[in-house]
N, C-alpha and C positions, 0 to 999 in steps of 0.2 A: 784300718783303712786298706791296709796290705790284703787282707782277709777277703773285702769287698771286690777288691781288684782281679785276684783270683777266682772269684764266684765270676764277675761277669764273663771275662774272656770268654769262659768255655760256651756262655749262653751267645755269645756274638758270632762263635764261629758255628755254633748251631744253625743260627738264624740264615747266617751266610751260605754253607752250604747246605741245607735245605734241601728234600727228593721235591721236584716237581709238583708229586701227587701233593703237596699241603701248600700249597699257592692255589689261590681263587683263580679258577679255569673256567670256561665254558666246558661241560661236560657232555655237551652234546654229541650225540654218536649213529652206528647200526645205521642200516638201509633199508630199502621197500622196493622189492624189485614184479616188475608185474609183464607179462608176454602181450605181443601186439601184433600188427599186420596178422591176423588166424585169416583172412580173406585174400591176402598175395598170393593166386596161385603160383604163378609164373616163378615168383621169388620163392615159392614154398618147394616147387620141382628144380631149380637149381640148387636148395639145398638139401634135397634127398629126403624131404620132410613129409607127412602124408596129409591131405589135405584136412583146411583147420587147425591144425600146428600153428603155433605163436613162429614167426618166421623173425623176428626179435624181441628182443625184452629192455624194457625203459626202466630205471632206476632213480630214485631220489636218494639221496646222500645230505645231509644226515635225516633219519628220519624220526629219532628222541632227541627232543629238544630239550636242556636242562643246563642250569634250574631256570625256574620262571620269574626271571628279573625285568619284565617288562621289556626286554633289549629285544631288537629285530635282529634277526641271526640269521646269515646266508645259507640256504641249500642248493644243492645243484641236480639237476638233469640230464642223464646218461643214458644214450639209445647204443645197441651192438646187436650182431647179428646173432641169431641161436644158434649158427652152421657155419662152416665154409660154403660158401658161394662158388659154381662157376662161373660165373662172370661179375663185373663189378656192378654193382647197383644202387643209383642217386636214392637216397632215403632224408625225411625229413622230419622235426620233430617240434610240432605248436601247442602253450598252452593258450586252454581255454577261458577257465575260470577257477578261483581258488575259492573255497568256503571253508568254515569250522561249524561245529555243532551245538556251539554254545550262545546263547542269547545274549545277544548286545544289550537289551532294553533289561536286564539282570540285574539293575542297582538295590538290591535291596540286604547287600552286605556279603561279607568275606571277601578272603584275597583275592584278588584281580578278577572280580566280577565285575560285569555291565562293561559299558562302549567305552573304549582306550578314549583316553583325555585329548582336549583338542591338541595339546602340545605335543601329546605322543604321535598322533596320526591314526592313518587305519592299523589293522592287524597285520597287514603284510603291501608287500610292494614288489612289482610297481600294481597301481590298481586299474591301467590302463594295459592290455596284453598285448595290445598289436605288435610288439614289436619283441615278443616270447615267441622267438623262431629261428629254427637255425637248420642245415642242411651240410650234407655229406657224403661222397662216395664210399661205399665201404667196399669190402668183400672178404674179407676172415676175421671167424672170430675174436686175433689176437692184433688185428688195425684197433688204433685208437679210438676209442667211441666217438659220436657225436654227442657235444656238450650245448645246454642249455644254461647259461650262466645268470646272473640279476636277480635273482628270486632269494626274495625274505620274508620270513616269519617271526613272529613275536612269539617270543617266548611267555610265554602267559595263558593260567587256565583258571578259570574260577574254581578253588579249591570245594568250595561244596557242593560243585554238580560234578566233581571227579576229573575223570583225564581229558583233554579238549583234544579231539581227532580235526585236521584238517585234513583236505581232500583236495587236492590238484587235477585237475580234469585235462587231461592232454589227448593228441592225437596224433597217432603215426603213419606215414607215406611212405610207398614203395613209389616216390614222383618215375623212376624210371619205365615200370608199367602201368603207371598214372592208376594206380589201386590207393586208398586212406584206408584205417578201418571205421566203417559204417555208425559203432557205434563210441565212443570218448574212451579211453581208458583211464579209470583211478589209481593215484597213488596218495597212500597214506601216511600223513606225519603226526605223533603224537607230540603232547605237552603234559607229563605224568601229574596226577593226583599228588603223590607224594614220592618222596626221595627216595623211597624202599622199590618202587616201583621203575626209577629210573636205574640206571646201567651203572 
């Protein structure tokens, strides 16, 4: 019984202290970072930029989602400028519309294929956007970005049509010389095939 007693302890304080990495985590990670306002002049010559230049760049965080537990997992939205600015400039940052590449009407077998169950919901939220907007003064690169917070995805990809790419369609404002860019800019969040493929 003695024998037993010394066998466990040492598995308890194993269990106990334990590295982080061997605890069930969200392993979601990595970014997507993509340039905006390339039509800002005005914004593009206060920052020394030549015309065309991305005069900022927008960011999603995290943009590997894993693993695909069916769970809705928060990413976020981050506009900064490319440059220092001479002067400050109101900029703002709306999404559009979210999509993924994978067919809903897909029921015809494997993991997490076909349209999320009624209980689960849609693939992502909110699915109303109006209110995916948010604005900021900036004027150096190293001011605190403009954040776009509330936005989730479902972690989940139908494993035998491979990795599910969604696509966030947003749009950036230089509001202070009242310039958007003309046409949406994408950013992209994957949901890997497989584990070997995530991070």
């Amino acid at each position: 019984m003695k024998a037993l007693k010394w066998v466990a302890l040492p598995a308890l304080l194993l269990l106990a202290f334990a590295p982080p990495a061997l605890a069930k985590k969200d392993k979601s990670s990595g970014s997507f970072t993509v340039g905006c306002l390339t039509e800002a002049e005005t914004l593009q010559g206060w920052e020394g930029l030549d015309p065309g230049e991305a005069a900022a760049m927008v960011t999603i965080s995290p943009a590997n989602l894993w693993p695909p537990n069916h769970k809705l997992t928060d990413v976020v939205l981050s506009l900064s400028l490319s440059a220092d600015s001479t002067d400050p400039v109101d900029v703002s940052l709306t999404v559009n519309d979210i999509t993924h590449d994978q067919v809903a009407g897909d029921n015809e077998g494997g993991h997490g294929c076909g349209a999320p169950t009624v209980k689960q919901g849609f693939d992502w939220a909110p699915t109303d956007f109006s209110s995916l907007t948010a604005d900021a003064t900036l004027q150096f690169v190293s001011d605190s970005p403009l954040l776009v917070e509330g936005i989730q995805l479902r972690r989940e990809r139908c494993a035998k049509d491979g990795t599910r790419l969604y696509e966030i369609s947003v749009t950036c404002c230089d509001d202070t010389n009242a310039v958007c860019d003309s046409a949406p800019v994408i950013l992209d969040v994957v949901v890997p095939k497989s584990k070997g493929k995530a991070p």
